[in-house]
N, C-alpha and C positions, 0 to 999 in steps of 0.2 A: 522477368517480373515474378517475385514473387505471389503465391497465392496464399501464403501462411498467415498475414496479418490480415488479410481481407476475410470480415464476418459474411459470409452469405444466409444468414439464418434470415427470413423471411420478418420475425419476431422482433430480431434486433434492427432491422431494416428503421422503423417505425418507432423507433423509442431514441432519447436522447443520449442516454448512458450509454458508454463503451466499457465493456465490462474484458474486452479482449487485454486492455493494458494492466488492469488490476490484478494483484496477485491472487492466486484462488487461497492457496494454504501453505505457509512458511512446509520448507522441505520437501513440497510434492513434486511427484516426476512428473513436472507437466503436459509432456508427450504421450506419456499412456494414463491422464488425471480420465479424461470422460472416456475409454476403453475400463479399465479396470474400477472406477469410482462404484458400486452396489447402492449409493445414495441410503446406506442403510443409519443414517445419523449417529453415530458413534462417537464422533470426534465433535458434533456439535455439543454431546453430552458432555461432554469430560473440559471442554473449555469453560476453565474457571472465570472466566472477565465474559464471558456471554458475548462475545463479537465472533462466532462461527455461526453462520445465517444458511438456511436452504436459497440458494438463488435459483434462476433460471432453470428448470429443468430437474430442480428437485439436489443440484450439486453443491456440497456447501461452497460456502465463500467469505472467506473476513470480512466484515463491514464495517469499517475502521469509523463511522458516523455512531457508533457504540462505544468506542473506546480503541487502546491499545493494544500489540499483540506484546504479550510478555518471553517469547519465545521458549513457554515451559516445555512444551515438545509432547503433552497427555494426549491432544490430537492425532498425533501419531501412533504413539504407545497405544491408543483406543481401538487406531484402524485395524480389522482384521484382514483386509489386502495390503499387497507389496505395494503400495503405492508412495511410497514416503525414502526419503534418502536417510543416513545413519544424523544423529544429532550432531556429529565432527564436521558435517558440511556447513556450508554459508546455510543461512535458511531461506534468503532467496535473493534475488539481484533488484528488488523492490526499493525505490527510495520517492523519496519526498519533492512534489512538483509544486511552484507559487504561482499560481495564473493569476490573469486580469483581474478577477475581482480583490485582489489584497488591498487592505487599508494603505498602508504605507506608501501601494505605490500610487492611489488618489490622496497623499498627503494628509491623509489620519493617522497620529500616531497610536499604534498598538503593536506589543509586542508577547502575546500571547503567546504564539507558535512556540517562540523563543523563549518562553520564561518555564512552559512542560517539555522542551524536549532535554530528556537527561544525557542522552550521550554529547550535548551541546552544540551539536551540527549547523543549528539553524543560529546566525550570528546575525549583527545588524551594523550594517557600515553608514556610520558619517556620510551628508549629503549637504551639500552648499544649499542652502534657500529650501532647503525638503526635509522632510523627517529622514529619521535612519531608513535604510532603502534594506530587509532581509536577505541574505544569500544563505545557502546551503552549502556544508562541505558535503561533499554524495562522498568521501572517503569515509566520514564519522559518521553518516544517516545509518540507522539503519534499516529502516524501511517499518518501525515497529509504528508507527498511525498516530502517537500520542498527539502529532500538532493538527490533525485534522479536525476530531471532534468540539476540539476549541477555538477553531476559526471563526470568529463572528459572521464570514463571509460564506464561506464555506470555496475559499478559493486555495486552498490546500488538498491535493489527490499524491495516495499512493500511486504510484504506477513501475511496473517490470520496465529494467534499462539492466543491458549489460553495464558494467562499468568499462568504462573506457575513459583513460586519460585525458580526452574533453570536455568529460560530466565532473572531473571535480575541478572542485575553485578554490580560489586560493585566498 
C-alpha cells in the first residue's frame, strides 16, 4: 500500500476539499514543490488571469473557481527556485473530471462547460429520452480550468491523472 496519496495533515483531516488531487502549478516538480517552495509569492505576482492563490500553508495553488490557466509560463519565469520544469514539457498530467452534480446528467440541458472550453475536449453525445450526456476526450483536455468556473454546479474539478489509455474516450 501505498502512503503517497494518503493526506495525514491533521488540518485536512476536517475539511472537505481534497487538495491532494488538484494540480498546485502547471510545470512544477511536484516532488520537491513543498521542500524547495520559499512561499515567497512571486509567481502569484506575475500571474496575469489572477488564479495563483496562497493555499494552505502559505503554497500557492491555481484556483481554477477564478478562471483559466493560459499556460503563459510568467509563474515560472518569476520563481526564483529550481522548482519548475523547462516550458518544452507537458505542463502537467491535470484534466478535467464531471461528477454528480452536472446538469445534463439530472436532465437539464446546459452546455456551458462545452461552449468555453477552446481546445474542444468536452463534447456532448446524443441520448435517447435525455439531454446530451458531456464526455471528455482527456487526449484534447488540457487541464487549463476554463469549464469549471462556468459550471452552474460547480460539478466540474481539475484534478492530476496520468494519462493512461483508459482515461481517454472516444
Amino acid at each position: 500500500m501505498s502512503y503517497s496519496r494518503i493526506n495525514l495533515s491533521r488540518r485536512q483531516l476536517f475539511t472537505r476539499q481534497s487538495l491532494t488531487d488538484a494540480p498546485s502549478l502547471p510545470w512544477v516538480k511536484e516532488a520537491q514543490f513543498t521542500d524547495l517552495c520559499t512561499q515567497c509569492g512571486e509567481c502569484i505576482k506575475q500571474c496575469p488571469i489572477h488564479i495563483i492563490r496562497p493555499s494552505d500553508g502559505g503554497f500557492p495553488r491555481v484556483d481554477f473557481e477564478l478562471g483559466e490557466c493560459t499556460f503563459c509560463y510568467l509563474c515560472a519565469e518569476a520563481c526564483p527556485e529550481p522548482l519548475f520544469m523547462p516550458k518544452t514539457e507537458p505542463a502537467w498530467h491535470a484534466r478535467a473530471v464531471i461528477e454528480e452534480g452536472c446538469l445534463a446528467q439530472q436532465n437539464i440541458d446546459c452546455r456551458s462547460c462545452g461552449d468555453c472550453c477552446e481546445p474542444f475536449a468536452i463534447r456532448f453525445k446524443l441520448a435517447v429520452g435525455a439531454v446530451a450526456q458531456p464526455q471528455i476526450d482527456m487526449a484534447a483536455c488540457t487541464g487549463c480550468g476554463a469549464c469549471v468556473a462556468v459550471c452552474p454546479t460547480s460539478a466540474i474539478s481539475i484534478k492530476n491523472r496520468l494519462q493512461e489509455s483508459a482515461d481517454v474516450t472516444e
